[in-house]
N, C-alpha and C positions, 0 to 999 in steps of 0.2 A: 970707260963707262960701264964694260959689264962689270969689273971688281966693284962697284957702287952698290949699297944696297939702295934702291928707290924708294923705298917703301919708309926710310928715314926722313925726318925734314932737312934737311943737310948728310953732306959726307965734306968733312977734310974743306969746309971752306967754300963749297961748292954747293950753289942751294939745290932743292929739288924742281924749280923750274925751270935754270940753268939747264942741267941735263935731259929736263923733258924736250928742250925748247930742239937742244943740239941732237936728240935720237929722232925729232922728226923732220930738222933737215936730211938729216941723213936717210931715214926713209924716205922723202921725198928727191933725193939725188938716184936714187932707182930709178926713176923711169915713172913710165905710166900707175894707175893705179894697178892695175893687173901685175905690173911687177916689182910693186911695192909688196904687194899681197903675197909676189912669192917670195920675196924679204923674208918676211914677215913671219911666214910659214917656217922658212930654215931657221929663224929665232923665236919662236912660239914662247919660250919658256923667260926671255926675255921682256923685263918688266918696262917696255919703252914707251906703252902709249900712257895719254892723261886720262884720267877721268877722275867725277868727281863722289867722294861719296855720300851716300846720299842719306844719311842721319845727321852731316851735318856741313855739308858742302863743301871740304875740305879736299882738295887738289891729292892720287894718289898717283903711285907707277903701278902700271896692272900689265901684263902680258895678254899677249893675243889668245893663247891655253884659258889662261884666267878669267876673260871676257868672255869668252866661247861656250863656257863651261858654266858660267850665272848667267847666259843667258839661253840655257837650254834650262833653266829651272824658274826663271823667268825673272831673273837679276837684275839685267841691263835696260835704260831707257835713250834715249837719246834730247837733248836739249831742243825743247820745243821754242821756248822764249830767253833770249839771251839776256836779258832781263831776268828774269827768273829761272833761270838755268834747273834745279832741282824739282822744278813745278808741283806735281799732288805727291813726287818719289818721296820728299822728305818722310811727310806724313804715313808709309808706307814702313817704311824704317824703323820708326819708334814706335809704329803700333804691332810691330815683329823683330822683335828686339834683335834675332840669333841671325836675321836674313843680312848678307854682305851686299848690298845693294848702289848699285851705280849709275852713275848716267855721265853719258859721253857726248860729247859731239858729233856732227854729221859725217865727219871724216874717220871718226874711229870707228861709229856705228856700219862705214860704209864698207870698213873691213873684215868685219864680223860679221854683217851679213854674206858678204866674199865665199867666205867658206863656211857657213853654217850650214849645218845637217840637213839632210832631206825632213821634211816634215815641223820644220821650225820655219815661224815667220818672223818677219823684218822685225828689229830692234821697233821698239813700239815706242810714242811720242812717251814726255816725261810726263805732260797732260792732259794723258786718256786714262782716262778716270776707270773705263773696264780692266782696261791692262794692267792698273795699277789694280783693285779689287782681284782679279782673277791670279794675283801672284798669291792673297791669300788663300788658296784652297789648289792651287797647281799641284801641293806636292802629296806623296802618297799617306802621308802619315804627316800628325795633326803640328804645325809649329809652335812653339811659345810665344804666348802674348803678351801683350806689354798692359799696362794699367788702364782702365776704364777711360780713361781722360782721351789717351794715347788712341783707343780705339774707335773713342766716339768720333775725334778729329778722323780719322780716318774713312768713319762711313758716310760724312757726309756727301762722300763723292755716289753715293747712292743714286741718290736724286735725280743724277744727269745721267746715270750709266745703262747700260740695258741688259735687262737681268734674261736675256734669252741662251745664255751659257751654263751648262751646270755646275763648271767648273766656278766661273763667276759667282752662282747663288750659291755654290757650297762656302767658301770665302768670307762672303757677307754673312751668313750665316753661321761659322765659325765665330766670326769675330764679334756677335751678337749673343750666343750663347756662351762661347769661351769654354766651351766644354770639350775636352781633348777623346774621352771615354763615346762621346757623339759627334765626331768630326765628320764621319759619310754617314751620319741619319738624316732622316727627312720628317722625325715628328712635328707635331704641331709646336710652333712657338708662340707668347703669349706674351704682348705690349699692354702695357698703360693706354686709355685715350689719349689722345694728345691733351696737353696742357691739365689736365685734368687730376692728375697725382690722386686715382682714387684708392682707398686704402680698402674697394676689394680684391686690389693688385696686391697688395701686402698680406693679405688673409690669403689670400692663393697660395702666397710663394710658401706659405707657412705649412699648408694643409696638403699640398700637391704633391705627390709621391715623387716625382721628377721636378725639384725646385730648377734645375737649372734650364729648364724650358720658359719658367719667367723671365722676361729681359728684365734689365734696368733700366730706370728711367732714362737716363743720360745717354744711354746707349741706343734707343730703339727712337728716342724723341725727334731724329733725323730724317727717319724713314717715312717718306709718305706711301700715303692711303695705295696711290697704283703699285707699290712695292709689292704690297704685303700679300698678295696673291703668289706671284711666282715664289716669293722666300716662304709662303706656309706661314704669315704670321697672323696673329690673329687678335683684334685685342679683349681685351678681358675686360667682363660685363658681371653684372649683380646675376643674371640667368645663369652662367656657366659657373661663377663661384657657388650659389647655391643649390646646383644639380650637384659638382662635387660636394659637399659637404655632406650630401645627404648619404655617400656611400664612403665617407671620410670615419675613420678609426683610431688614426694617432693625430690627435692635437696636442701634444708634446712642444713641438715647434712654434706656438704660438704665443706670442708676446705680447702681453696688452702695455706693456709702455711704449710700444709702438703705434701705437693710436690713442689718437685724444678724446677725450671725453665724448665730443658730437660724433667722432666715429664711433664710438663705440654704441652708440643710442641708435648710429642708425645703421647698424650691421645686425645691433641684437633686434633691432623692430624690424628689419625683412626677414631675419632668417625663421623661417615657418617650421622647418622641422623639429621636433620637441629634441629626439635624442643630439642632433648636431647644437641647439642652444643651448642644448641642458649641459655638454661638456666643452664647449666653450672657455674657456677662463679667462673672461671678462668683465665676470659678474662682481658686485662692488658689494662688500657688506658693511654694517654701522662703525666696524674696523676702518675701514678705506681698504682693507684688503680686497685684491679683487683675484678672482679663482672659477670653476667650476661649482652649477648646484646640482651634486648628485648628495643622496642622504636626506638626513633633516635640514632640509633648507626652507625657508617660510620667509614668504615677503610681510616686512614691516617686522615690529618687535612690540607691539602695545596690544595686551598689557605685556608687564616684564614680570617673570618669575620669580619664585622665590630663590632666596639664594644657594648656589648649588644644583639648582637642575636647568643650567641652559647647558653644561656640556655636556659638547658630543653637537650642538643644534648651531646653526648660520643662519642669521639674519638677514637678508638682504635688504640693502638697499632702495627705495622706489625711485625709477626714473622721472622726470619732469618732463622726459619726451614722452607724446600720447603711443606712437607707435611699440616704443621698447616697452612704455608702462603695461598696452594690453596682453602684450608675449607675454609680461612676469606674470601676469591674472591669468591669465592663460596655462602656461605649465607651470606655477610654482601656489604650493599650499600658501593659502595668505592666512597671514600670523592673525588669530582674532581671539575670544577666548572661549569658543571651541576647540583651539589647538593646541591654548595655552592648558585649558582642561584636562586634554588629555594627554598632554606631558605629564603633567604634575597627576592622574590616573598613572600610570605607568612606572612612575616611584615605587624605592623600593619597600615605604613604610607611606601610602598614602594618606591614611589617615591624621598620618601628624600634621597635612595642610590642609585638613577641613573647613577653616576659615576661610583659606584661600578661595577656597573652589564655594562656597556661600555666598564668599562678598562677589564672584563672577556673576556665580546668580542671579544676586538683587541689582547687580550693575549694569546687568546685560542682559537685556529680558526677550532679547532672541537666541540666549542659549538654549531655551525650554523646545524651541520649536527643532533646534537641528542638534536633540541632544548626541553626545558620544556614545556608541556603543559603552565603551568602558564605562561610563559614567552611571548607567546601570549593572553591568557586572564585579564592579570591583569594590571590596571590600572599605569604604573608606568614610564612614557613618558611624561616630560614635555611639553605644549604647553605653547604661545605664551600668553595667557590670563592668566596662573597662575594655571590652575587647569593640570588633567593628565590625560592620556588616554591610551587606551589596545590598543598593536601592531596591535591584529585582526581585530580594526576598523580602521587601515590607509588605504589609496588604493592608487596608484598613478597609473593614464594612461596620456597617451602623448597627451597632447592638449585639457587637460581637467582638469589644473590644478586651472584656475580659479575658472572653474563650482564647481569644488567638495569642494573649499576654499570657496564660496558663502553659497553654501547648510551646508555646516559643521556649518557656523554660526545660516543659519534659522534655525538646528534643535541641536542649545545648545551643538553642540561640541557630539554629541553621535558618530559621525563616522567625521577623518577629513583625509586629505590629508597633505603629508609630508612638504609641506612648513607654515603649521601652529603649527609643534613644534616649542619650544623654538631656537631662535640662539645662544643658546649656547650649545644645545644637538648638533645641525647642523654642529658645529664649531668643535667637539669631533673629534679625530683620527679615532675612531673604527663607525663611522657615516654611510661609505659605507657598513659595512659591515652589521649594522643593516637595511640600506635601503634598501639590497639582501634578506633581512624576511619579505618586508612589501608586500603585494598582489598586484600583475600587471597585467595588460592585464584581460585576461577572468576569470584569477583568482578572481581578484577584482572586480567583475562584481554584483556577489550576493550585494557585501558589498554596491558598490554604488546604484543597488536596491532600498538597505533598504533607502540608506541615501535619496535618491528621494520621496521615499514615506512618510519618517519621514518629510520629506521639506513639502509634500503635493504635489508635483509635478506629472500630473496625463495627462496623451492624453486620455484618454475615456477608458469606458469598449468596447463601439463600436469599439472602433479601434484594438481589441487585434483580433479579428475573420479577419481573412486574412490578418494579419501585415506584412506577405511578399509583399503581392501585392500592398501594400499600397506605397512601396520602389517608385514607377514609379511618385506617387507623393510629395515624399521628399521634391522638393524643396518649392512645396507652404504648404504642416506641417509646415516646420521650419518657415515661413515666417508669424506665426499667432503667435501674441505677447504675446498672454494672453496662449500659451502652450509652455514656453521652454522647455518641455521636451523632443519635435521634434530634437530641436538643441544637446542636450545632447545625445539623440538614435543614431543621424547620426553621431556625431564624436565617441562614441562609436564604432561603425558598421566600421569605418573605422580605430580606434586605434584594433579591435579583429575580429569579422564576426559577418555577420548578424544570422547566428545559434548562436551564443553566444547570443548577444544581444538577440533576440528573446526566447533565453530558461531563462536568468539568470535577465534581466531586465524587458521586456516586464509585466511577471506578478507582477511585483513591482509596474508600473506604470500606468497599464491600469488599473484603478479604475473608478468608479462612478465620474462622474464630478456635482459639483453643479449647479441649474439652472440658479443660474444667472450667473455665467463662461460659459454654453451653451448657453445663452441666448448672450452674450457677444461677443463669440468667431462668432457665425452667424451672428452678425452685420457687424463685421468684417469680414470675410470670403466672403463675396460679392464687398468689396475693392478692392481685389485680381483681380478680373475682369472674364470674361465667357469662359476662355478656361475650356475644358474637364475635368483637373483633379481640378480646382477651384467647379466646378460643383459637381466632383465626393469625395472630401473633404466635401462641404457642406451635403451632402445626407450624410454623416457618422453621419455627431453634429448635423443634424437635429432630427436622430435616439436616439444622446445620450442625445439632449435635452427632447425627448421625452419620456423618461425614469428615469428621472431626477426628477420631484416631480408627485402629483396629476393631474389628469385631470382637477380638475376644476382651480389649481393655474394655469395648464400651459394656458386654454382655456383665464385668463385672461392677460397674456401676447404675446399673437400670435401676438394682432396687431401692436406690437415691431418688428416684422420681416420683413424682404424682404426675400422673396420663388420667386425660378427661375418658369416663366411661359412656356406654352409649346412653345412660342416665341422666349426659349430663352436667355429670357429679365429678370432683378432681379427687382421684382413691392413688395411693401408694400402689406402685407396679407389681409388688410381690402379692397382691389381693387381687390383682386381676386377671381374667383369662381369656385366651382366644379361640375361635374354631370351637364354641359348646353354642349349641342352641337351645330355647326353651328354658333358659336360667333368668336369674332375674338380671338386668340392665344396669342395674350398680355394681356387676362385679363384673360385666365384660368391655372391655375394651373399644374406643373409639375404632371403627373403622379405616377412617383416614389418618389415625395417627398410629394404628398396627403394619400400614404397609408401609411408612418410614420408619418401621422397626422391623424390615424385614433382613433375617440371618441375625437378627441378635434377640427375640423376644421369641420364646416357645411358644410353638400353634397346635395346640389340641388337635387341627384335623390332618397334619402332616401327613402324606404319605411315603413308602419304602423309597429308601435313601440306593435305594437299589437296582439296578437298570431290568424290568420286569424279568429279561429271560431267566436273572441269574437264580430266580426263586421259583419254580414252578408250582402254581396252583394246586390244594387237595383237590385230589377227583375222586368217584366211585358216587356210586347209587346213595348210599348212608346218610354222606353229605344234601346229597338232594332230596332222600325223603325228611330229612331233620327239616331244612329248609323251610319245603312245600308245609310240613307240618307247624312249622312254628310260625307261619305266614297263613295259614289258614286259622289256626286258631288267635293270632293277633286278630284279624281282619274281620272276624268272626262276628261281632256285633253289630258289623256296618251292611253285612249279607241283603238284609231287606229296605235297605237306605232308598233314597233318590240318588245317593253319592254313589253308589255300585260303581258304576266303570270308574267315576275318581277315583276310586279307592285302585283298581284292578291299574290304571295310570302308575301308582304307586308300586302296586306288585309288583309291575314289567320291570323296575326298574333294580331287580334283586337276581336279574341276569336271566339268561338264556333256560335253566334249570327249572324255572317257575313262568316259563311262558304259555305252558300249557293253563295253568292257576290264572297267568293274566287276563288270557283270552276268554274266558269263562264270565270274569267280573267284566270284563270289559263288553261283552255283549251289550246292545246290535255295535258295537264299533268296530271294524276289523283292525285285525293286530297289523298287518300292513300300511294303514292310515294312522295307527300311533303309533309306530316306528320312523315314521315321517315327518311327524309332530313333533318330534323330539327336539329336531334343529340342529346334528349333531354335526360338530365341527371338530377336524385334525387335531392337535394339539402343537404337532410338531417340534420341532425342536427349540431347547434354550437358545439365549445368543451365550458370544463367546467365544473364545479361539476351536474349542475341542468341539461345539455345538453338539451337545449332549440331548436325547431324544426324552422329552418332556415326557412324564406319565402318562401314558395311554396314546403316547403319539407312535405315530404312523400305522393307524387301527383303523378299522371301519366303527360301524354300530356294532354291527352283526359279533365282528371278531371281540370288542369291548364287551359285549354282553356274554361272550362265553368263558371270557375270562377270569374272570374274581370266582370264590369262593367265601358266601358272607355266609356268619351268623346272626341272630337277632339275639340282641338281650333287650327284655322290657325292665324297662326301670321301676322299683315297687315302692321306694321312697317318695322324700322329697329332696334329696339332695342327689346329687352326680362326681362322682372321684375326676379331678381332672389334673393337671400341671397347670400352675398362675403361669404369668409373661416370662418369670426371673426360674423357672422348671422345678418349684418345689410343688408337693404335692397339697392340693387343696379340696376341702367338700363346698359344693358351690350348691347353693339353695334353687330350686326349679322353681321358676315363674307360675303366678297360682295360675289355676286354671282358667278364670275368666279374661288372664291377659297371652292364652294361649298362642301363639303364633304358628308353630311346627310342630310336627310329631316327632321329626327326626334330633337326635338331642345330641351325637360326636361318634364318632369313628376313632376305635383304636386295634391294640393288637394288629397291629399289622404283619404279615411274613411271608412275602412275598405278594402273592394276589388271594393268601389269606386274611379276612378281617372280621373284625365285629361291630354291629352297629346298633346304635341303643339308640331305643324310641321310648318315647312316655306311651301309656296304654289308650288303645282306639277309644274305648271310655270315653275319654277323657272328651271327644266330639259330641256324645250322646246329645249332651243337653242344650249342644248350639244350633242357631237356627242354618238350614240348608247349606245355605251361601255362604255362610262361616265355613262350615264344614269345609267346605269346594275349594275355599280359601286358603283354609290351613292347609288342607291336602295338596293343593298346587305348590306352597312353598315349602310342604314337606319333598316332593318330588322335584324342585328345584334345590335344594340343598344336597338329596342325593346325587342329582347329577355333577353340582361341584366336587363335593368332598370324594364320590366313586370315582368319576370319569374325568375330571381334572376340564369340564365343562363352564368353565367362569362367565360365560355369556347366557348361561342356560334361564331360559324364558318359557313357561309354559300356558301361558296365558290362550293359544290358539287352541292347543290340544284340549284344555279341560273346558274350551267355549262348544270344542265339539262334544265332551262328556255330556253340558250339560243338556244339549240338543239327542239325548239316545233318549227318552219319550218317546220325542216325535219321530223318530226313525222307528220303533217300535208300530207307534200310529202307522208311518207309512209301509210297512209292512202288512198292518191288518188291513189296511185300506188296498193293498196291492190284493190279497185275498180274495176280500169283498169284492171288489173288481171283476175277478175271474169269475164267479159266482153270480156278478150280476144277473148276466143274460138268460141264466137258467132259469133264475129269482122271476126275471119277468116274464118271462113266458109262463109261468105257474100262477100268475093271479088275472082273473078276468076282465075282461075288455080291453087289454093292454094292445091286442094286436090289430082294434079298432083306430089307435090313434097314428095316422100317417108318420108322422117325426120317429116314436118309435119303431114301426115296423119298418121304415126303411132304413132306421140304424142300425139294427138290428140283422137286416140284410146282406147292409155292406159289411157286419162283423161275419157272418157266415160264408162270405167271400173270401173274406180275406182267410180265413181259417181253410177254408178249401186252397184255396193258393199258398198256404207254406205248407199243407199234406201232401200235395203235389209236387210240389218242390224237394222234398224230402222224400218223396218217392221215387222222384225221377233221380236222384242223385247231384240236379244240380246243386247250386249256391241259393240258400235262403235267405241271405242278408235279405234283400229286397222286398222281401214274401211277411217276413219275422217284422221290418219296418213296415209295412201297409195294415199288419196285424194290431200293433202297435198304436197306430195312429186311429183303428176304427174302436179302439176301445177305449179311449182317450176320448174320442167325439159322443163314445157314450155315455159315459161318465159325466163330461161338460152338457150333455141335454140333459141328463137328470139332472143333474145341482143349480142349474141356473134357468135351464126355461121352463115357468110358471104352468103352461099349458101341458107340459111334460107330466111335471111335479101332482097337478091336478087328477092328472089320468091316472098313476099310478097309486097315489093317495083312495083314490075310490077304488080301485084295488084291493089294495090291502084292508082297507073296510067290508067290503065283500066277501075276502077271505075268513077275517075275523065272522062275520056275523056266519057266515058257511061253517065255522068250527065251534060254535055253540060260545064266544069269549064274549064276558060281559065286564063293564070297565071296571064294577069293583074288586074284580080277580085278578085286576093287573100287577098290584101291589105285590100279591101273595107271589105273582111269578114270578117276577123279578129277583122277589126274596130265596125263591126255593134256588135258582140259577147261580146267588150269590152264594149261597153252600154248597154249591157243587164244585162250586172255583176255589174256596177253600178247602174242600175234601183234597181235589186236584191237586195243590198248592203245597199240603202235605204230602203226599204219596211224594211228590217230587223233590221233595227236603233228603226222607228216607231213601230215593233213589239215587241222590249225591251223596248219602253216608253221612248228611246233616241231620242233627236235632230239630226235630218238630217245633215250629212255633210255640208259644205260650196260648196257649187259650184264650184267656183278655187281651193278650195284645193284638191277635189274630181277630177275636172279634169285635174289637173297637172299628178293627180296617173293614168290617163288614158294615156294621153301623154306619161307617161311615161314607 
């Protein structure tokens, strides 16, 4: 028997149950079990026992070694029902294809357990369903599995078994994932609902980074609900599919012919996330292809394009499910012709579908309301010339259709107005509806701006500063040929407002004008003729000619102009001049239109170009008796005026050198109080980076009046050598004498703080009345203060209010006299010390006189003494001139006195007389004692006469 291999179905004749039948009589002829057992032992390797195997029930010989040894790895079962001898082993077999697996009888089993190892238990029934399960997951390293079918049979022993073994749950769980790479994990695993086959289980297996944690159906369909706890499974739900998805990256894996139609409506109408729906490829386009919508994707396709520009663009499909249909409205642009619009904008020649995009227009009259961007940017509007233009640059305003058809041409079509489309766009159905997009009114305002400025169309930068007020001269802007911009602002102004205009055009237009367009427009601009705002027009472009190039280009074109004089009158520049006084008004220059010619038009009264130190003044005595002499005998006719001090006002103002002369004519005014009058102000410095110290700045009065060294020239003509505006030299005619205004007539020679200054002759006042005089002499004294002291504010109106008040300072003088002399007075005529009021005013003045001698004796302080003196003489004065009973008393006095001195009234005349030639005697001695000439005889006794 052992030359037999067992393991054959026959040897030589001899079946294989035969010999199984014969090896276990013979181990039953041993003896008890025990010493079968140790038979059995000294034959271990001997193949004598039966068993059966268990893939397919088939009777084998196995040795005792052999049994021992698959059932420490958990091989062996032993026959539960002899009926079914194999019980759930078969099932274990096939669903582990490589495991040798057997099951024995009670008898064989009872020898195997005999001598099994410590830590091994009894051969397990063939129909415990754990024992069978926990063979798959026993070994250390993962076995091969058999086909899906094979293992499903196998798990159904699930059900009945009890998963409180790890080894057990690892097993079952093996055989459900099938994953050799995961044989001792413990992730989560993921079933179908029962019965339910939902194709979020398919979307999972697709999307899930670890597909094989998805079971399969057939596999997992066995296990119930109490399972799925201990094995970790868990089933898959719409929540857990679309939380992954939301952090899902590769849809690669995802197959849409693995779901049908309604799946597919109702995976894309839950899944809310835009980026997991949007790559998806599920999506059905007019194709039936179904893909991803990333790109140009647009739900629906109506209208349809022209042909050639849908590629590159997807269609989608619309679902008929509500749920999927609102996703698609949801994240996908819907095809409309908005979108068709702005495809066919985006071409690469749009204009050649202008039609296209017209008939959209009149077809669809909510394109107007949610136009495209591009739809006003892009060029695709035919004009009249052939080429195309963008909606944003048409403009149309009413009565300005010409202008903006003009300007469209000057500037190449970059912006035009609607009647320079083509007339066949014009002629289109859907025409008005396009000409409700084009920019009107104040809208349009920016646009024709630009188009003004691209023209070059330009009124001045001078004209932008006060463009409101400029309104009042509209009519003569528009009326200057060489700026129709004028004409274009005012029919603006009147198609929108002058706020519009002024905000949206104005700074388009008021640019920089060239100098020869300024130079142009001011030739012009004096056609116009001398009303107000003719005037008030040129003084703008005089400014912006001004500003227009260099001073030395513009200095060589001034003598091109005509400049309004103060006449006036519009005279050629080369005829007129500036800084002469006393000339006639037709040949001198506007005021305000000389200092927008300042640095390019010569001024007569210029001073040294030279910072004072660098030329130091003549000095010496010579100088100052020349001076004093040629200013005394100027001044010389006005000696016996009312004018005196005006005149002496005038003096001071030929410096420190003749202040002795001033103070003389200026009497009673002190020269302190007309140094005050003066008003004299710093000059201080230019602006500037270098800030250069301004003529006579940083001086006092004091130091300014000892500076200069003047000469006088009296002018004996009627004309004065001066330089016009343009520095050639000119004779300018003096203003007659009855339109006299100043004495002083230009300042020249200058060299250093030498100068000469020419006056017309004092004469020349004789024959005006007073206040004239005072007149001319205050703006004679205001001019020197300019032209000398660099004084532009110089106002003398306070000073010579005081000249003309020196009278009465004289009166208050003589009255100050008579005053002192009262008291004497009245005490020398009789019965004055009869009348109370007097004699006690006269008391308290005797007090008071004794109290400041005292005071002045004693050494103290007389203030006190000098004011109470003060005041009693004051109180006498106010009794004589105002109280009646006073005036009485002293009146009979002086009557008294008279009749006491033999005067009878018709001698009073002759007194009077003889007193007034005493004052003329007087009157001359005092001429001769100034080294003046003696009055005239008749004119001296006219003043008596008089």
């Amino acid at each position: 028997m052992t030359r037999h291999d067992l393991s054959e179905s026959h040897s030589g004749g001899v079946t294989k149950a035969q010999l199984l039948d014969a090896s276990e009589r013979v181990i039953r002829a041993a003896g008890d079990e025990t010493s079968q057992i140790s038979l059995l032992r000294q034959c271990s390797r001997l193949k004598v026992l039966r068993a059966y195997k268990g893939a397919d029930g088939d009777i084998e010989g196995v040795s005792l070694a052999e049994l021992t040894e698959s059932h420490g790895r958990g091989w062996v079962f032993k026959v539960s029902d002899p009926n079914r001898p194999l019980g759930f082993v078969q099932k274990l077999a096939r669903a582990l294809p490589e495991f040798r697996v057997f099951v024995v009888r009670s008898t064989v089993a009872s020898y195997v357990d005999g001598v099994r190892e410590d830590g091994l238990g009894r051969i397990p029934s063939s129909e415990d369903s754990e024992a069978v399960l926990r063979a798959a997951g026993a070994l250390a390293t993962p076995p091969l599995l058999g086909d899906n079918l094979q293992r499903a049979d196998l798990l159904t022993l699930v059900a009945t078994a009890k998963l409180d073994d790890p080894i057990v749950i690892r097993g079952v769980r093996y055989l459900l994932h099938g994953s050799p790479d995961h044989y001792l994990g413990s992730d989560v695993l993921w079933k179908d609902p029962v019965g339910q086959k939902s194709p979020w289980v398919r979307l999972w297996r697709m999307v899930d980074e670890a597909p094989w944690r998805v079971l399969a159906d057939n596999l997992c369909s066995s296990i119930p609900d109490k399972c799925a706890q201990p094995l970790n499974v868990k089933a898959v739900d719409e929540t857990s599919v679309l939380n992954r998805l939301r952090v899902c990256n590769d849809f690669s894996r995802v197959d849409a012919t693995e779901f049908t139609s309604e799946e597919i409506d109702l995976l894309l109408g839950r899944v809310v996330e835009e980026h997991a729906w949007m790559r998806l490829p599920l999506h059905r386009d007019f194709s039936g292809h179904r893909g991803v919508v990333q790109g140009e994707c647009f739900l629906g396709r109506d209208p349809e394009l022209p042909d050639g520009l849908s590629i590159g663009l997807r269609f989608v499909e619309p679902s008929v499910d509500d749920d999927h249909k609102r996703q698609q409205k949801r994240f996908l642009r819907t095809w409309d012709a908005t979108t068709a619009a702005s495809v066919v904008l985006r071409a690469a020649s749009p204009v050649q579908h202008w039609r296209y995009l017209m008939d959209l227009l009149g077809a669809h009259r909510t394109l107007a309301d949610r136009l495209p961007q591009a739809w006003s940017e892009t060029t695709w509007l035919p004009l009249e010339t052939g080429e195309a233009i963008a909606l944003n640059s048409l403009i149309r305003i009413s009565n300005l259709d010409a202008e903006i058809r003009g300007l469209a041409r000057r500037c190449d079509y970059a912006y035009a107005g609607t009647d320079d489309l083509s007339a066949e766009l014009r002629a289109h159905p859907a025409f008005p509806a396009l000409l409700a997009q084009v920019s009107s009114g104040e809208e349009a305002l920016p646009v024709l701006g630009q188009l003004m400025s691209e023209a070059g169309l330009s009124i001045g930068r001078a004209a932008r500063t006060g463009y409101r007020d400029l309104q009042q001269y509209m009519s003569t802007l528009v009326s200057i040929d060489l700026l129709p911009a004028w004409g274009i602002l005012e029919r603006a102004t009147v198609a929108t407002s002058i706020d519009a205009v002024e905000k949206h055009l104005v700074p388009e237009v008021a640019k920089q004008l060239s100098a020869d367009i300024c130079r142009r427009t001011l030739s012009q601009i004096p056609e116009l003729g001398l009303s107000a705002p003719v005037r008030e027009v040129f003084g703008i472009y005089l400014s912006e000619w001004r500003a227009s190039a260099s001073e030395p280009e513009l200095r060589k074109s001034l003598s091109e102009l005509r400049l309004l004089s103060k006449a006036g009158t519009w005279v050629p520049a080369a005829d007129l001049v500036a800084g002469v006084h006393g000339v006639i008004p037709e040949l001198v220059v506007n005021d305000r239109q000389f200092e927008s010619l300042g640095g390019i038009a010569v001024d007569n009264r210029s001073t040294p170009t030279l910072e004072p130190a660098d030329l130091p003044g003549e000095e010496g005595g010579a100088a100052q008796e020349q001076l004093l002499q040629s200013l005394e005998d100027y001044f010389e006719p006005l000696v016996s005026s009312s004018v005196k001090p005006a005149a002496g006002a005038v003096i001071g103002l030929f410096g420190e050198r003749v202040a002795s002369l001033a103070k003389s004519w200026l009497d009673p005014i002190a020269y302190e109080d007309y140094l005050a009058k003066l008003g004299w102000r710093d000059p201080g410095h230019e602006d500037g980076f270098d800030r250069r110290v301004k003529w006579m700045g940083n001086k006092t009065l004091a130091q300014a009046l000892r500076t200069l060294t003047i000469r006088v020239a009296v002018l004996s003509g009627n004309h004065v050598s001066a330089k016009s505006l343009t520095g050639a030299a000119v004779q300018v005619r003096m203003a007659p004498v009855d339109e006299l205004q100043t004495l002083f007539v230009m300042t020249d020679r200058w060299l250093g703080f030498n100068c000469r200054v020419h006056m017309r002759p004092a004469t020349a006042l004789l024959d005006k009345e007073p206040q004239q005089q005072r007149d001319i002499l205050m703006r004679t004294g205001e001019s020197l203060l300019k032209d000398l002291y660099n004084q532009q504010h110089a106002n003398l109106s306070e000073l010579f209010a005081l000249a003309d008040e020196a009278d009465q300072v004289t009166l208050d003088v003589a009255r100050g006299l008579i005053l002192e002399g009262l008291p004497q007075s009245l005490r020398s005529l009789p019965g004055i010390g009869k009348n109370k009021k007097l004699a006690k005013s006269l008391a308290s003045l005797d007090e008071a006189r004794r109290g400041a001698a005292s005071a002045k004796r004693a050494g103290r302080s007389g203030a006190g003494a000098a004011a109470s003196l003060e005041i009693a003489l004051a109180d006498l004065a106010t009794l004589v001139e105002s109280d009646e009973e006073v005036q009485g008393a002293v009146l009979a006095g002086i009557k008294a006195r008279v009749t006491h001195n033999q005067y009878e009234v018709a001698s009073i005349p002759f007194e009077v007389f003889q007193n007034a030639d005493d004052a003329v005697i007087e009157m001359q001695h005092l001429q001769k004692a100034d080294g003046r000439l003696e009055f005239d005889a008749e004119a001296i006794g006219r003043f008596v006469m008089q």
